[in-house]
N, C-alpha and C positions, 0 to 999 in steps of 0.2 A: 489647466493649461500645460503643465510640465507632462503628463503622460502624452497626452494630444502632440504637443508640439514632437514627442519623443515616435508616436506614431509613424507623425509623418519625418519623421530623420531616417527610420526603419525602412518605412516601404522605399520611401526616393531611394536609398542604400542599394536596392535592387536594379533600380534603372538608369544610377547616373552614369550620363557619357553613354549608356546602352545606344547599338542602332534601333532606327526610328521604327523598323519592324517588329524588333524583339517587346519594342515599348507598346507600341498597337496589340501585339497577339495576350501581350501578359496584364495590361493595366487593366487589371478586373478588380480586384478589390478583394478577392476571395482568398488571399492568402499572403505572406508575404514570400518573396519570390529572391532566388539564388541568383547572383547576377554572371552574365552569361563568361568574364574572366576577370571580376577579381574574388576570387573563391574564399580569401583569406576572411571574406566576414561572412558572419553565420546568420542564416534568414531570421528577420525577428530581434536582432542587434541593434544598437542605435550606435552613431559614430560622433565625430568630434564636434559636430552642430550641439548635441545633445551633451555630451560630457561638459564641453567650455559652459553653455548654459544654468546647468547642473552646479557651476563654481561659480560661478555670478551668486545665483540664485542662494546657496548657504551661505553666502557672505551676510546677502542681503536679512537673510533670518538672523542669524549670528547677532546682528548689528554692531559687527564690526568696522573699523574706520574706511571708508571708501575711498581709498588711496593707491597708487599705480602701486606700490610695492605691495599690500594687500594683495589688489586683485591680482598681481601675477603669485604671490603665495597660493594661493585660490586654484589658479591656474596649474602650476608644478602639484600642487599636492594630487590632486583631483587624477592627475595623470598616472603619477607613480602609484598611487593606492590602486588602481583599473583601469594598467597600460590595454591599449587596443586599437586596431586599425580604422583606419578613416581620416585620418590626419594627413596635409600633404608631406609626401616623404620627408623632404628637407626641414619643417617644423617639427614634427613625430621623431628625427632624430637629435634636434633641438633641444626636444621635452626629455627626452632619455640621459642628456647629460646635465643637464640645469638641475639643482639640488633646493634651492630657496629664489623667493623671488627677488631679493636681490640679484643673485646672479644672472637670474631672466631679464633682468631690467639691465643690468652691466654688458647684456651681452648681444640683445634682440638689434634686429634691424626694424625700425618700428614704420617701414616708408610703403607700405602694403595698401592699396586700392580693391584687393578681393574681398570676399564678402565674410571672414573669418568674425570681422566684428558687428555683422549684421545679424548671421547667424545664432548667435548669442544673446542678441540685445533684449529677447522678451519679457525678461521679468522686468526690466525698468519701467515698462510700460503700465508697471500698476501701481507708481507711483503718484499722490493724489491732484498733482499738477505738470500743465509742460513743462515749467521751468525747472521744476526738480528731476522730471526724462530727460530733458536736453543735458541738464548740469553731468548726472550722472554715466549717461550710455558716453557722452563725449570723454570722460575721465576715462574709461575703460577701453572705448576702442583706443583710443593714443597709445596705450600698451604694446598695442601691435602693428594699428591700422592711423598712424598720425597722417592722415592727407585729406586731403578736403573731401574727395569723393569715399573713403573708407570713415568716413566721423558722419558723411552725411548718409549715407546707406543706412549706417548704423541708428541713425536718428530716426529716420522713416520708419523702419523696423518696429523700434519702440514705442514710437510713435502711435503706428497701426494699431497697435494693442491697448495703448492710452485711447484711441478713437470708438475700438469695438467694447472694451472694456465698463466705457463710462457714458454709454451709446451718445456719442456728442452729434449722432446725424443719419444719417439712411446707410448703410453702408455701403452702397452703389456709386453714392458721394467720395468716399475716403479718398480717393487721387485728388482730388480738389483742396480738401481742407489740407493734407499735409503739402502741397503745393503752394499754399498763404501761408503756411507755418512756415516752412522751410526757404521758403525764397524763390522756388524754382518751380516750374512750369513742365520739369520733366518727370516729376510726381503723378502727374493726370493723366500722362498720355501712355496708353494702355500697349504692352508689350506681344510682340509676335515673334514665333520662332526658337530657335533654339536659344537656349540660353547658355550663355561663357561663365567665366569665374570673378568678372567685376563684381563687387560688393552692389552698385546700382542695379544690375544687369536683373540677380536675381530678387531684390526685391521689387522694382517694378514687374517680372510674373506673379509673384506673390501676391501682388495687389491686383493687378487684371484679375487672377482666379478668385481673388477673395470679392469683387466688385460685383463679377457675374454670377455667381452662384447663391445660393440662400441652405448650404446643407455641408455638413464636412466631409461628406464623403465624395458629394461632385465637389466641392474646393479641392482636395486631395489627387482624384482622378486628372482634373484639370491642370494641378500643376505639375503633374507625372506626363503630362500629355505635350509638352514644350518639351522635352529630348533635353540632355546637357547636365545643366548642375543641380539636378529637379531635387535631391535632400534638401537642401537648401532650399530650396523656393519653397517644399513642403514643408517643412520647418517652420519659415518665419509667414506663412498663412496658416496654418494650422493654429498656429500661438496664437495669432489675434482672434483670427475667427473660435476659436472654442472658449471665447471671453465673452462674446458678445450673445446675448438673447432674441437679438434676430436670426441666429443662422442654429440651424437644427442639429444635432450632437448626434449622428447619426454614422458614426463610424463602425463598422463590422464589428461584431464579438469576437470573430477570431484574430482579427489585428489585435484589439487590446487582451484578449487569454493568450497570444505567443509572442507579446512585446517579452523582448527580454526581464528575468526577474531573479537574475542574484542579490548581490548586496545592496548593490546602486541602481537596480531595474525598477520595474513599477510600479511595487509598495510604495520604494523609496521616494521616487517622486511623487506619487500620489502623497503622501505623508508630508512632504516640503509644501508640496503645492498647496495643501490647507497651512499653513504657517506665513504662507508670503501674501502682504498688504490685499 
């Protein structure tokens, strides 16, 4: 799940916010692709979707206490070991002076609706019931994302990955059951268009693309194919979908041979990913 989901953080990298042209001419799959101005991240990179993920995720091995000053230790360390771009400015200079997660917790404005805590939420989801995903992703997005629509993003998120993970239904279904889980009815109803920076925004693409497709290379394709905050939407389908044994693992060799692979690249998640439940 962790290379996968790191995949798709990689390729979206190329096309978020890209015009709808650049997105049409380039979303082939055959490579990952240099985005047309923000030059600072290197093709084959993963960004702050995958890093904050990456700090959930060794907590969870660790078996560490699952607690707001944790996860934001998790958070800061994660950062200062393999600072890199992809973070929105103002948090990324956040991360650069915060030293312990105390001081992250002392100092955060935690009133955020975008989808910082969706993006992350996928390892919860292989947790062996909902109420231990709900318990947990909610503990961690409040970190950052306390509002209703940033705890429930985040739910869904994990959610999806608890749905594909432990096949609880067709996966065509998925809008529906996390629609009875969650309360709301805006779970089902399948997304059009470009997608913004709400937390809801982009996982409802996330689940359109994961619904219509049976492959992760059209799930991938398709969520690059909505223009906007497409890492993110690739991200958190990616993650579910490469859980589930209805949908075919069929992602390029050359995305996963030039995902990134220093310290904290693809080994390394690959290596986490056999450790996490």
């Amino acid at each position: 799940m962790l290379v996968e989901l790191a995949v798709g953080d990689a390729y979206g990298a190329g096309f978020e916010y890209a015009e709808r042209r650049f997105v049409a001419a380039h979303n082939t799959l055959q490579g990952y692709v240099r985005h047309p101005t923000h030059s600072g991240i290197v093709p084959g990179a993963y960004t702050d979707d995958t890093q904050m993920t990456l700090a959930l995720a060794e907590l969870m091995v660790d078996g560490g206490p699952w607690t707001p000053e944790a996860i934001a230790d998790r958070f800061v360390d994660a950062f200062h070991r393999d600072p890199r771009d992809g973070y929105a400015r103002g948090f990324q200079a956040f991360l650069r002076e915060v030293r312990t997660g105390e001081e992250f917790l002392a100092r955060i404005r935690p009133d955020s609706d975008k989808s910082g805590a969706a993006m992350r939420a996928a390892p919860l989801g292989l947790l062996p019931t909902v109420d231990e995903v709900l318990h947990h992703t909610a503990v961690q997005a409040r970190v950052t994302h306390d509002t209703p629509d940033g705890v429930a993003s985040a739910s869904a998120a994990a959610l999806a990955v608890h749905y594909c993970r432990f096949s609880l239904g067709p996966v065509a279904e998925i809008g529906g059951w996390l629609a009875d889980r969650l309360g709301s009815a805006v779970w089902s109803r399948p997304w059009e268009g470009k997608v913004g920076s709400k937390g809801v925004m982009s996982v409802r693409a996330a689940l359109t693309a994961l619904a219509a497709h049976d492959s992760l290379s059209a799930i991938l394709r398709a969520c690059v194919a909505f223009t906007g905050d497409v890492d993110t939407v690739a991200t958190v389908a990616l993650a579910a979908a490469s859980t589930s044994t209805r949908i075919t693992a069929d992602l390029p060799g050359v995305l996963l041979d030039d995902l990134e692979n220093g310290a904290y690249g693809r080994d390394h998640l690959a290596r986490l990913d056999a450790q996490l439940p």
